[in-house]
C-alpha angles and dihedrals in degrees: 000000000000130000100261102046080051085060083050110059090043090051082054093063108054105101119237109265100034126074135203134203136251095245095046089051081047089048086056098049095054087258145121085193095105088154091061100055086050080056095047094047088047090070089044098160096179097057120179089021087066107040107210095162084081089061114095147163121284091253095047104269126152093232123163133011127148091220099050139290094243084054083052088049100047087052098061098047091040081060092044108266122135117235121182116200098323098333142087112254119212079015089178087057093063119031128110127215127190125249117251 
């Protein structure tokens, strides 16, 4: 299985109404390459199936989505989440880590 089906799967996993981060997805993965899973998830061909509009900066950030950030930003709070200006508000709240 490929990088990026590997991003996939994990993407699949992540609950409406919660988000995870790039670098967590990466950690996961074995990785520090945190950059290439946001690439991966930008040619996401299997949208909505893999939600990658769960998937955030670190800090919170709404940060790349090849159909906008304010779509990505219509999604989450759509599915609940709070998001103040461009960033995920209560971050700690909402956000989904994988189990070991």
């Amino acid at each position: 299985m490929g990088f990026s089906c590997k991003v996939y799967d994990l993407c699949r996993r992540i609950p409406k109404g919660k988000v995870t981060t790039y670098k967590i997805i990466a950690g996961k993965l074995g990785t520090k390459a945190y950059r290439a899973v946001g690439n991966a998830l930008h040619r996401n061909p299997c949208a909505p199936q893999v939600p990658c509009h769960r998937v955030v900066g670190s800090d919170g950030r709404l940060v790349g989505f090849a159909h906008g950030i304010k779509m990505k930003k219509a999604l989450l709070q759509k599915e609940g989440i709070e998001i103040i200006g461009y960033k995920v508000a209560g971050m700690e709240k909402v956000l989904f880590r994988f189990r070991a």
